[in-house]
N, C-alpha and C positions, 0 to 999 in steps of 0.2 A: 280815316273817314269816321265819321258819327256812325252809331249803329242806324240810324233813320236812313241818312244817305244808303246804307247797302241794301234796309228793303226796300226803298223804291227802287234801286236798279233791280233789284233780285224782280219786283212786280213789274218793272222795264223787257226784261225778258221773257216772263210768262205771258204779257200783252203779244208781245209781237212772234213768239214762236208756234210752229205749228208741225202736224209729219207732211212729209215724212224722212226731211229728214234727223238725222238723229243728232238727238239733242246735246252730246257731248261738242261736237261736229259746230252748233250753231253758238254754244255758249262758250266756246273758245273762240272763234270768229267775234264774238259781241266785247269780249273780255280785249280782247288786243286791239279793238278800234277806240277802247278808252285808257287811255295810252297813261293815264292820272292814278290807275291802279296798281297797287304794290301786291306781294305774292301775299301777305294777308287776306287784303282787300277781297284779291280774287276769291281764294278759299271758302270766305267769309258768303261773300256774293251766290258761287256753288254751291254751297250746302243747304242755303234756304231755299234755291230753286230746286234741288236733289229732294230739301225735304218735302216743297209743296207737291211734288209728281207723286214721290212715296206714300204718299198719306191718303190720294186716290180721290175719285172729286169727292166732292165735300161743299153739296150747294146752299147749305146755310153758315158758312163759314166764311171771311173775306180773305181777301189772297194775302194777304199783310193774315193775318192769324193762322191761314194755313201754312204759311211758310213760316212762321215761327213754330209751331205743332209738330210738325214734320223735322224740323232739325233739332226740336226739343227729345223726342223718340229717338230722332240719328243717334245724338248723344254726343257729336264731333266740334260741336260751339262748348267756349268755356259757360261756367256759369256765369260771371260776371256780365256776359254779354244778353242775359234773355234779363238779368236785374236793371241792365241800363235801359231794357227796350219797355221794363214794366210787365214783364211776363208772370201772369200770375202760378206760380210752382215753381218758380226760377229754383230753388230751394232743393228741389230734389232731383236737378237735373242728373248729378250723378250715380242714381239709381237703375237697375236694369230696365232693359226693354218693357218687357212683360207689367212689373210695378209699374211704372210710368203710363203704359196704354192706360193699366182699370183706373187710375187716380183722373186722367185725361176724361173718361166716361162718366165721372160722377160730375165732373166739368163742366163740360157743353156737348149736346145730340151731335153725333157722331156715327159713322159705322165702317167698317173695313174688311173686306173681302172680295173674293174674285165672282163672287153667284154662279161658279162652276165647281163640279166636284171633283177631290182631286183623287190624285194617285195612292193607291193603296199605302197607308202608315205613315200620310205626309197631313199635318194638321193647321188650322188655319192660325195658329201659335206660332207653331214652327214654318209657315211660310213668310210671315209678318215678321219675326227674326231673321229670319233669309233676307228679305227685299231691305230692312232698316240697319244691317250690320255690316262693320264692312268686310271688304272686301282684301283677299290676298292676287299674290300674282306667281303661277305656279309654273313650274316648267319642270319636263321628263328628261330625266339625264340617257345620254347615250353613250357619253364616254363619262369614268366615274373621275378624270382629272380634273371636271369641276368645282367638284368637293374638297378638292385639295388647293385649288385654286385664290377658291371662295377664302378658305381658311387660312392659308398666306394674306390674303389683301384684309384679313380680320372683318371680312363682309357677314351679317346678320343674318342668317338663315334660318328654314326648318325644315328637321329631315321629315317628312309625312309616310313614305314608305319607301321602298330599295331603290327604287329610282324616280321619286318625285319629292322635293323641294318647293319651299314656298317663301315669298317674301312679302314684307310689307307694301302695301297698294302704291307708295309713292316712289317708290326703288325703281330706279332706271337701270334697265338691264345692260341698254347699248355702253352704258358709261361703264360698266364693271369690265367690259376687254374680255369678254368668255369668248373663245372661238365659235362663231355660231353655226356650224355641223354637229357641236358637239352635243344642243341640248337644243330642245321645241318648246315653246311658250304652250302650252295648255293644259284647261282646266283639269283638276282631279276627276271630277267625276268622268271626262271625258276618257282619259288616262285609264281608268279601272274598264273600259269596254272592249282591252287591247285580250285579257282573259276569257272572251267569250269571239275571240277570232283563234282558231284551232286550224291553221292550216296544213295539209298535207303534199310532199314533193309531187310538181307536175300539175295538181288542179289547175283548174281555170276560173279564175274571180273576175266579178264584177262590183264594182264600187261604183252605183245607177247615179248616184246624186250624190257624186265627189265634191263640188264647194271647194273649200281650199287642200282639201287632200288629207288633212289630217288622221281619217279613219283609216285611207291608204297607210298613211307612214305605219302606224300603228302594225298592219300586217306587215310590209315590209322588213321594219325591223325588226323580226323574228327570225330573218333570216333561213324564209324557207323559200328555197325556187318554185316559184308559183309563177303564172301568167295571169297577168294583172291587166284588165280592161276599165279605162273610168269614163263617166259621161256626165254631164252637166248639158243644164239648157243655155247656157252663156257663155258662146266663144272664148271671152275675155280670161273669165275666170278658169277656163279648161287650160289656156295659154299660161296665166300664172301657176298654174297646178304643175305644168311641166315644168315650168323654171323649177318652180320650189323644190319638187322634188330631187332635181337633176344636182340644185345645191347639195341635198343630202344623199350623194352618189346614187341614186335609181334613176332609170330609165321606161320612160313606160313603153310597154308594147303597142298599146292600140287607145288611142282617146278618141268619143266621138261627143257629136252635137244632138243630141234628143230632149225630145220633149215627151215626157215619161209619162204623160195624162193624153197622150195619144197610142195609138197600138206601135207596138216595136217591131224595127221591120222581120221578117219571118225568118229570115239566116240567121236571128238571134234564139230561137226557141230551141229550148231544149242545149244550150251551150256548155250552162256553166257549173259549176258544181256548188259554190257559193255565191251568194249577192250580198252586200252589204247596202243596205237600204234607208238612208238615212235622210228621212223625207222631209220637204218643209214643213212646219209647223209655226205655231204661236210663240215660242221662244220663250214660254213661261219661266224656264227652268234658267234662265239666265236674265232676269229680266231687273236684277240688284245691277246691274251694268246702265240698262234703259228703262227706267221708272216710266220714261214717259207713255212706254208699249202698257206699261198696267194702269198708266191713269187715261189713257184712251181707248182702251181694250171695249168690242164693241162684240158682242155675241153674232153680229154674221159673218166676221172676220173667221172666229173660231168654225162653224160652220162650213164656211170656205174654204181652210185649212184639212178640216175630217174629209170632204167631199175628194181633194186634190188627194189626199192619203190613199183613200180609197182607191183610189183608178190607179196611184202609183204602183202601189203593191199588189195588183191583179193583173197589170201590165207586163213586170216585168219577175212576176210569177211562171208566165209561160217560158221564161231564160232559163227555165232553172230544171237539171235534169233531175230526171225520178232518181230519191234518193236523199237530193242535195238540201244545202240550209239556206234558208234566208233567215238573214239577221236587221230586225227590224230598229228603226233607233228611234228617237226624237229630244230634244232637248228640253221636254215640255213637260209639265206636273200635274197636268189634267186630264182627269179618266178618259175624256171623248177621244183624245188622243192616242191614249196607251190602252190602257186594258178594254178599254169599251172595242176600238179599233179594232185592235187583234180576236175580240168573241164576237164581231161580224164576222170578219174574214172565217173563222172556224166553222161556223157555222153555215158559210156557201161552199166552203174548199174543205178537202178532207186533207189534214195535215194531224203531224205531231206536233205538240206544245212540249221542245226541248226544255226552255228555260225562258221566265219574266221577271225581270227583276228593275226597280226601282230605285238608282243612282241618286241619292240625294246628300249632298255634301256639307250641306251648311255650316254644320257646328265644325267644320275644316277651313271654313270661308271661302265654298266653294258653291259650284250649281248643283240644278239637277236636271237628272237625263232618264230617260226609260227605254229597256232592252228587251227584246223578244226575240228566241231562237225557234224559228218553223222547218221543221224537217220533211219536206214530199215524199207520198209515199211513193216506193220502187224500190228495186235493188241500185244499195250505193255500189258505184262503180269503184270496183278495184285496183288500186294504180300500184 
């Protein structure tokens, strides 16, 4: 195809899509009804749509220049291709990020940012690296025969630490033949919050806003007998959560259906010894996956997000015996979220501030996530 032909399909796409659903979801759907396109084609097509969403609106910009901007930043188009399209900088495509933005500003009026503040030591550089770089695909080993595995089939790896691996973004895992008990596809940052679960024989856990269970697995395999309760407000997803796990030999004890922004019923107060609480939020911290959440990101979303937090975590505060922790998460890199969130709650609840800390992966090719350990006070119970 001409490069013209690919940005008009590439503006054929940003015409007609919208949320919510997600936009990888619709441009595969779009990609395989024009049946004319080679695996080029496609790539070529994605990355000007990847870079118009990245680049964030931009309303004196036209969508033909934003999409070339944005894949010119990505950095993932040859050069020859922004020369054929008349891209004026085509020339130094090959230059980092960073270079490439200030040169882009002395350009044309421009601006880039989320107009929220973020999480402590995370900078609007390094989020803009984040969202325009790409991306790995990481998975926790469980058994270490992968790595031996991997290294037989002379497969391209990196070791990132004792037991996480990463690969390049287009590496198909199902095709490598890894026994899949043996290893979980997720993120690093999500990986490092397996250190801030400390369980001891016999508690009683709650994991309030389980999703697909991964914070479970993460206790589980530590391989401490605990009693393990998880809840979800979506049937559906509580039903895969027991597959998945059962795949990776666990059983759960008790799964229920709640809805965590209502009061929980009272046989729950005062149960557990831990909660893992990992609420919804904005998804900021993952959002190099769906540009499109940051180029539509609308400030009462965010507001509607803190408000649902709030009631989460006050809800299912009353589970929690004097003593116990709750461990707060989110995936998100914005203060209203994380540390703003947590100096409300302090500030109505008298607790300990165990531990806050700020997951940010990027320069790994990873997300970011934010962790808070709240200790109630009481005598912790002696097992």
């Amino acid at each position: 195809m001409f490069v013209q032909a690919y940005l008009q399909m590439a503006e054929s796409v940003i015409q007609a899509y919208s949320l919510p659903q997600p936009l990888h979801l619709f441009l595969k759907t779009f990609l395989k009804n024009n049946r004319q396109l080679g695996s080029r084609d496609r790539r070529y097509v994605r990355e000007l749509v990847y870079g118009f969403y990245r680049l964030g609106p931009q309303p004196e910009m036209s969508v033909r220049d934003a999409c070339l901007t944005g894949a010119f930043l990505s950095g993932r188009l040859p050069q020859l291709f922004f020369l054929k399209c008349g891209f004026n900088g085509f020339e130094l495509s090959e230059l980092d990020l960073l270079e490439k933005w200030k040169w882009i500003q002395t350009q044309q009026k421009m601006s880039w940012n989320l107009s929220h503040p973020y999480s402590e030591k995370i900078t609007n550089a390094q989020y803009q690296t984040y969202l325009f770089s790409p991306k790995k695909i990481f998975i926790r080993i469980r058994n270490p025969r992968i790595k031996e595995l991997l290294l037989r089939a002379e497969i391209e790896f990196k070791e990132e630490t004792k037991n996480c691996i990463s690969f390049a973004q287009h590496m198909d895992l199902e095709e490598l033949g890894m026994p899949p008990e043996d290893y979980v596809v997720q993120d690093i940052s999500s990986q490092q919050v397996q250190a801030f679960l400390n369980p001891k024989p016999a508690e009683k856990w709650w994991d309030c806003c389980a999703a697909s269970g991964g914070k479970s697995l993460l206790l589980l395999d530590q391989k401490v007998p605990v009693h393990l309760t998880v809840s979800d407000i979506r049937p559906q997803i509580l039903s895969n959560l027991r597959l998945r796990l059962k795949r990776y030999g666990f059983q759960i004890q008790e799964s229920i259906e709640l809805d965590l922004t209502a009061d929980i019923p009272a046989k729950m107060n005062e149960q557990f010894d831990q909660i893992i609480c990992d609420v919804p939020c904005s998804g900021s911290g993952t959002w190099s996956h769906s540009p499109e959440q940051f180029y539509f990101f609308d400030e009462k979303y965010l507001n509607n997000y803190v408000q649902r937090q709030a009631l989460i975590i006050r809800n299912v505060w009353k589970a929690l015996k004097p003593g116990g922790k709750l461990i707060y998460l989110t995936c998100s890199v914005l203060r209203a979220e994380n540390e703003m969130q947590i100096a409300q709650f302090r500030h109505e609840y008298e607790c300990e501030l165990e531990q806050q800390k700020v997951l940010f992966y990027q320069p790994y090719g990873g997300d970011g996530m934010f962790i808070a350990v709240l200790r109630k006070p009481g005598q912790e119970v002696l097992i």
